[in-house]
RONURO-369417 format. One line per 3 residues: number of its first residue (from 0); their letters; for each residue x, y, z of N, C-alpha, C, O. Coordinates in nm, 2 decimals. Layout:
N
NUM	A	X,Y,Z,X,Y,Z,X,Y,Z,X,Y,Z ~ ...
! end
This chain:
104
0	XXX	0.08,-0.12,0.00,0.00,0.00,0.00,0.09,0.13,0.00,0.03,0.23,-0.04 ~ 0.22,0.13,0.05,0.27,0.24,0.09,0.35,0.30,-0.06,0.39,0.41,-0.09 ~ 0.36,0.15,-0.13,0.46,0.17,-0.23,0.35,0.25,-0.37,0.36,0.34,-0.46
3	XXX	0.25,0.15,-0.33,0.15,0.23,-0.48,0.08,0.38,-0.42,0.02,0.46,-0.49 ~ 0.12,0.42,-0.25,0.07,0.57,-0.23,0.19,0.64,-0.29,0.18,0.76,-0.33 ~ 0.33,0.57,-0.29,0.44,0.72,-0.33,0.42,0.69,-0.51,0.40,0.79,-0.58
6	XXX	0.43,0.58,-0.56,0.38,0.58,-0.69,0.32,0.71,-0.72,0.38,0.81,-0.77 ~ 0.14,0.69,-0.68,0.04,0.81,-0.70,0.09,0.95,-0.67,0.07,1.05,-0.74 ~ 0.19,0.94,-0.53,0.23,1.09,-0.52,0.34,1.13,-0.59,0.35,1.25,-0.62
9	XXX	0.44,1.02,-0.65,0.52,1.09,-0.77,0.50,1.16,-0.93,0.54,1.25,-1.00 ~ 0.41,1.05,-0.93,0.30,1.06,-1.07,0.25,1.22,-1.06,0.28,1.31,-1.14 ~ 0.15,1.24,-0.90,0.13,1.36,-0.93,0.19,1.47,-0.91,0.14,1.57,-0.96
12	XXX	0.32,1.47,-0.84,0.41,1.58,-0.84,0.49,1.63,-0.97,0.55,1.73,-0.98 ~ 0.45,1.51,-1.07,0.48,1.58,-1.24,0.37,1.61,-1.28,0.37,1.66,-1.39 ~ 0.26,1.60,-1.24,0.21,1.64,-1.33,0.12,1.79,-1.25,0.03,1.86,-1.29
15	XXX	0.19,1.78,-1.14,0.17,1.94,-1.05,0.22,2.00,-1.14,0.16,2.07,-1.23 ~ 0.37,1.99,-1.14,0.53,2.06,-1.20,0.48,2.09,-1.33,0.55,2.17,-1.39 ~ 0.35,2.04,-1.42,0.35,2.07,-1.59,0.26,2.13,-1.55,0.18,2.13,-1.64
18	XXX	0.22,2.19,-1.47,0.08,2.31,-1.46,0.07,2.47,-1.40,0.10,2.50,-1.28 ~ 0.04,2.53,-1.46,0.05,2.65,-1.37,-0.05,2.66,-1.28,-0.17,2.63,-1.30 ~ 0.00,2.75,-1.10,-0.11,2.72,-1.01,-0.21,2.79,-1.05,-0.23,2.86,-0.96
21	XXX	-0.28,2.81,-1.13,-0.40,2.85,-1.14,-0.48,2.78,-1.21,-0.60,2.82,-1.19 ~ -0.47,2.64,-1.31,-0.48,2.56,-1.37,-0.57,2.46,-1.31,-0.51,2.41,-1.20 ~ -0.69,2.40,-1.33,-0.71,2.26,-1.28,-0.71,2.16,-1.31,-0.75,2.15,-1.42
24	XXX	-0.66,2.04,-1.26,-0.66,1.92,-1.31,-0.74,1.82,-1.31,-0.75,1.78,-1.19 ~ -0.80,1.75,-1.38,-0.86,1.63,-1.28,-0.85,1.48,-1.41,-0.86,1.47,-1.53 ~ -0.83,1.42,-1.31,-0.80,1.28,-1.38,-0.87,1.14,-1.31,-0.89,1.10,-1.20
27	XXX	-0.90,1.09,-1.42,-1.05,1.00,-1.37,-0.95,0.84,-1.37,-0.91,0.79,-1.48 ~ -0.94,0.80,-1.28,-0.89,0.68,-1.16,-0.93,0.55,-1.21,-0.99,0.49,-1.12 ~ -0.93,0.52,-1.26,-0.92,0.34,-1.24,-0.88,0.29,-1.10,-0.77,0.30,-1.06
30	XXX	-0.98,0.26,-1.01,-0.92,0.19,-0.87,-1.02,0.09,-0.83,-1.13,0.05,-0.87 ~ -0.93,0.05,-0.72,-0.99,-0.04,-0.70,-1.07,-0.06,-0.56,-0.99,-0.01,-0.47 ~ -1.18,-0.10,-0.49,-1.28,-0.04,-0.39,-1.19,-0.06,-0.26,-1.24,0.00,-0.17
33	XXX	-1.08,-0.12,-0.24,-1.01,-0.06,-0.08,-0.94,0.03,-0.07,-0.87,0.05,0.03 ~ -0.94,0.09,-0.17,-0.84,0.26,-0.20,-0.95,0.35,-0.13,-0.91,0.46,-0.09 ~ -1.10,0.31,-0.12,-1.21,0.39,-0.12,-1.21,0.49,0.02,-1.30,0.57,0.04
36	XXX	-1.11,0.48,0.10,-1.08,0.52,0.24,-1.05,0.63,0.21,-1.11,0.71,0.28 ~ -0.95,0.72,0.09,-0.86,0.77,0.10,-0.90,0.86,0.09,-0.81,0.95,0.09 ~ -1.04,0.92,0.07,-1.11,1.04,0.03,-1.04,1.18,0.13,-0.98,1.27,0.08
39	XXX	-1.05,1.16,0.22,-0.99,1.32,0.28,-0.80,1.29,0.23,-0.75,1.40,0.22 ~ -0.72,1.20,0.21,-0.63,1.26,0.18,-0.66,1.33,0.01,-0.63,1.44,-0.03 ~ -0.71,1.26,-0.03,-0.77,1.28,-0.20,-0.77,1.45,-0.19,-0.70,1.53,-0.26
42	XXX	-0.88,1.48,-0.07,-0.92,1.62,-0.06,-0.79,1.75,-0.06,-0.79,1.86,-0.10 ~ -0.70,1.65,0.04,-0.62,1.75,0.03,-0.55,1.79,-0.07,-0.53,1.90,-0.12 ~ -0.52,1.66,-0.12,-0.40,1.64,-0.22,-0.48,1.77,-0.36,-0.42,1.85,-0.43
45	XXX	-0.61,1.75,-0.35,-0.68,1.89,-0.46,-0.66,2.01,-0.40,-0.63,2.12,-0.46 ~ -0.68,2.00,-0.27,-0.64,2.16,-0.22,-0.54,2.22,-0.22,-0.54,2.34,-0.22 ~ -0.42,2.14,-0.22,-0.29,2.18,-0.19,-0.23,2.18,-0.35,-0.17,2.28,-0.40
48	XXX	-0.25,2.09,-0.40,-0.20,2.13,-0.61,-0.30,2.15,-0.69,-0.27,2.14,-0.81 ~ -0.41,2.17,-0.67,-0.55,2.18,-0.78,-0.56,2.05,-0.85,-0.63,2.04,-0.95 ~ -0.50,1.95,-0.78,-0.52,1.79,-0.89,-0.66,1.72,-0.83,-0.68,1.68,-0.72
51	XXX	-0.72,1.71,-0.93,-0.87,1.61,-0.82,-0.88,1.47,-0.93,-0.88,1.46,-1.06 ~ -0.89,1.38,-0.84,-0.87,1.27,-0.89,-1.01,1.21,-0.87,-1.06,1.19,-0.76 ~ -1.08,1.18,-0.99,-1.19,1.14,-0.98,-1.21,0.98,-1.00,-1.18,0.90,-1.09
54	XXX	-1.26,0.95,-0.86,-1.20,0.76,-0.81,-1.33,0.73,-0.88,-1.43,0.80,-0.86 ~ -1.32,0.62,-0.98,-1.42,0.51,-1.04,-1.35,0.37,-1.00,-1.27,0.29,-1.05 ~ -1.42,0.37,-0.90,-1.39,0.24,-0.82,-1.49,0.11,-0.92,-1.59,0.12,-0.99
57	XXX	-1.40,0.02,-0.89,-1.45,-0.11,-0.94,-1.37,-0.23,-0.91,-1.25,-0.24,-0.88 ~ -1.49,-0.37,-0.92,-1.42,-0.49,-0.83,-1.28,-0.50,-0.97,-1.27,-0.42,-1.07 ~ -1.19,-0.63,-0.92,-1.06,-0.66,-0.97,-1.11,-0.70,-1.11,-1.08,-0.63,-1.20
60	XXX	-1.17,-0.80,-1.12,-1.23,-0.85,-1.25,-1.30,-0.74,-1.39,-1.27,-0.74,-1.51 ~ -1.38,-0.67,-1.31,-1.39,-0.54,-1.42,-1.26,-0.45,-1.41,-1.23,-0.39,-1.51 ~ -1.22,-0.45,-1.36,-1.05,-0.39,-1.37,-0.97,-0.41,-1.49,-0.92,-0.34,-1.58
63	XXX	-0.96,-0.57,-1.46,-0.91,-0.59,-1.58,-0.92,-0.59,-1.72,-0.83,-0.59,-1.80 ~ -1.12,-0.58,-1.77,-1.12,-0.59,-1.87,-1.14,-0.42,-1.87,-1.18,-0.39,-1.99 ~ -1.13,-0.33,-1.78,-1.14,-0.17,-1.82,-0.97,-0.16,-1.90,-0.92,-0.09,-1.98
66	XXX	-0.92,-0.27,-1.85,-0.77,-0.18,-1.91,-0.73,-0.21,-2.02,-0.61,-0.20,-2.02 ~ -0.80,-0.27,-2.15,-0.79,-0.32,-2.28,-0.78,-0.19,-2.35,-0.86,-0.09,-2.35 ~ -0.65,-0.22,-2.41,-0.56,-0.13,-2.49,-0.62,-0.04,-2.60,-0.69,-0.12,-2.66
69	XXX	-0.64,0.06,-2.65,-0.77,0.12,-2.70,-0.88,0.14,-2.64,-0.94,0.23,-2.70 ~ -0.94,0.11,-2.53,-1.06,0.12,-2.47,-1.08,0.20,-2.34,-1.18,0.26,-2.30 ~ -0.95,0.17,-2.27,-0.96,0.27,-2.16,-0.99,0.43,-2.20,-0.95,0.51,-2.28
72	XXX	-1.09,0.42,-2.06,-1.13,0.56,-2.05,-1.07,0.63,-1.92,-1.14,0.72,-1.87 ~ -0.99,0.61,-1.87,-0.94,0.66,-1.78,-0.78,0.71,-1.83,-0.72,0.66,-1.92 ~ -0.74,0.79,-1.74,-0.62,0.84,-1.75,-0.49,0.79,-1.65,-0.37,0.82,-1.67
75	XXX	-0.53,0.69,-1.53,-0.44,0.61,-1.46,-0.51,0.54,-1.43,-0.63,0.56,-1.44 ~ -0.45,0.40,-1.36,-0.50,0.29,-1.28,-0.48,0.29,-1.12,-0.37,0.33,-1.15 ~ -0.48,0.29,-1.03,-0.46,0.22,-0.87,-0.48,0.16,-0.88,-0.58,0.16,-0.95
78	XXX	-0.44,0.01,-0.85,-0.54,-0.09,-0.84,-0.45,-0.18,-0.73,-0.33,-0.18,-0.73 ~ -0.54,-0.25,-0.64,-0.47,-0.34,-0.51,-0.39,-0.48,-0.58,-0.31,-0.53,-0.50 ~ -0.40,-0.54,-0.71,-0.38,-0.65,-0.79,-0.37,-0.61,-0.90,-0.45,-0.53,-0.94
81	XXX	-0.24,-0.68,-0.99,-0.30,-0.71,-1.16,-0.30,-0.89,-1.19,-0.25,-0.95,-1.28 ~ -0.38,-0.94,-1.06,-0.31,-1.08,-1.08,-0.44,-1.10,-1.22,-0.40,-1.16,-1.32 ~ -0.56,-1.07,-1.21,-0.64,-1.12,-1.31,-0.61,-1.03,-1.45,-0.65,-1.07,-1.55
84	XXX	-0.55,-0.95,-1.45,-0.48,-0.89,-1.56,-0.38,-0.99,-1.63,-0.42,-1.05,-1.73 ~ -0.24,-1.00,-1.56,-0.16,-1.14,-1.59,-0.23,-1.23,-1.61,-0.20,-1.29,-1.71 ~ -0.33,-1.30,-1.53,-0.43,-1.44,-1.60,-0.45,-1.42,-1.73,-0.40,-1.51,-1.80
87	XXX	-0.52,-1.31,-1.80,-0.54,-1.30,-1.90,-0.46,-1.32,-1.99,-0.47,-1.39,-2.09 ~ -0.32,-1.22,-1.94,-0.23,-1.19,-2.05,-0.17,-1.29,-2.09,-0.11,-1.31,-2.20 ~ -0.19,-1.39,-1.98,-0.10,-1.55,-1.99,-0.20,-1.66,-2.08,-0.14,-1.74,-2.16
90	XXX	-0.27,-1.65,-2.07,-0.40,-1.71,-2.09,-0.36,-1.69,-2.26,-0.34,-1.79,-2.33 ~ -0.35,-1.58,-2.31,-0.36,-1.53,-2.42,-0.22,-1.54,-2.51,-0.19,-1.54,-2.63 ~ -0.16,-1.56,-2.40,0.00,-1.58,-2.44,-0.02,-1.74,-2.50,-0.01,-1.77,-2.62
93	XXX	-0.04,-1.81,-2.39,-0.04,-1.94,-2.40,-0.11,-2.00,-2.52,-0.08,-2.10,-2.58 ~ -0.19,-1.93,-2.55,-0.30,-1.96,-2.71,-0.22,-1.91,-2.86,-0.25,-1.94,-2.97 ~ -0.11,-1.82,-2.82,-0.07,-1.81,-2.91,-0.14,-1.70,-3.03,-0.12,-1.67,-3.15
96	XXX	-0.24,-1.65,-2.94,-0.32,-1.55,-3.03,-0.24,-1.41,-3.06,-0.29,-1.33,-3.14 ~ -0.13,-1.38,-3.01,-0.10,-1.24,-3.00,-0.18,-1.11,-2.99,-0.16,-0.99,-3.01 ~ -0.33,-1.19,-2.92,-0.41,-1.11,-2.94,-0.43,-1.05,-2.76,-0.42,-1.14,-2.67
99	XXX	-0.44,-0.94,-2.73,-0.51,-0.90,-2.53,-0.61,-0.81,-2.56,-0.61,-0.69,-2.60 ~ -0.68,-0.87,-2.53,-0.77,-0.95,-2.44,-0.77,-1.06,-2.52,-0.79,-1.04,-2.64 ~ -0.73,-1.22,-2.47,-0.77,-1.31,-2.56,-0.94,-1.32,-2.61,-1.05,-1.33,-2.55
102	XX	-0.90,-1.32,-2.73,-1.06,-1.43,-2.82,-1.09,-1.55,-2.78,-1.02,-1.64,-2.74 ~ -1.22,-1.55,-2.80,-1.26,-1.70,-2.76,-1.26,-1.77,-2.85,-1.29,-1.89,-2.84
! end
């Protein structure tokens, strides 16, 4: 947990640094629902750099298929797992499809 909070806080300390303070930011979250606590640091973290991160929480399983290449609609991930992510990718490997998301 500590390592994907300095992740998030490095990530957004560039992308503080590419903005002028008068600028707002906001970036719509891929996460995942035990991040769901974090709301008041969330709050700060908008008060103190203008960044608001708008959490679309969802279980692991829709996670993974939000994050198909072309399709995402979000601008970053959180997520507590990518073990069903690698299932797939393995899954898809193993078939030899060169395809992700594997076809059925």
């Amino acid at each position: 947990m500590k390592r994907l909070l300095a992740v998030l806080c490095c990530l957004l300390l560039v992308v503080a640094a590419c903005t002028s303070g008068s600028e707002k930011v906001k970036l719509r979250v891929l996460a995942s629902p035990e991040l769901s606590d974090l709301g008041p640091i969330l709050d700060d973290l908008r008060e103190e750099t203008g960044i608001e991160l708008e959490m679309d929480f969802q279980g692991t399983v829709n996670e993974s298929t939000a994050l198909i290449p072309g399709r995402a609609a979000h601008d970053l991930a959180w997520l507590s797992t990518d073990r069903f992510f690698q299932l797939d990718f393995r899954r898809a490997a193993d078939k030899g499809s060169g395809h992700w998301p594997p076809r059925p």
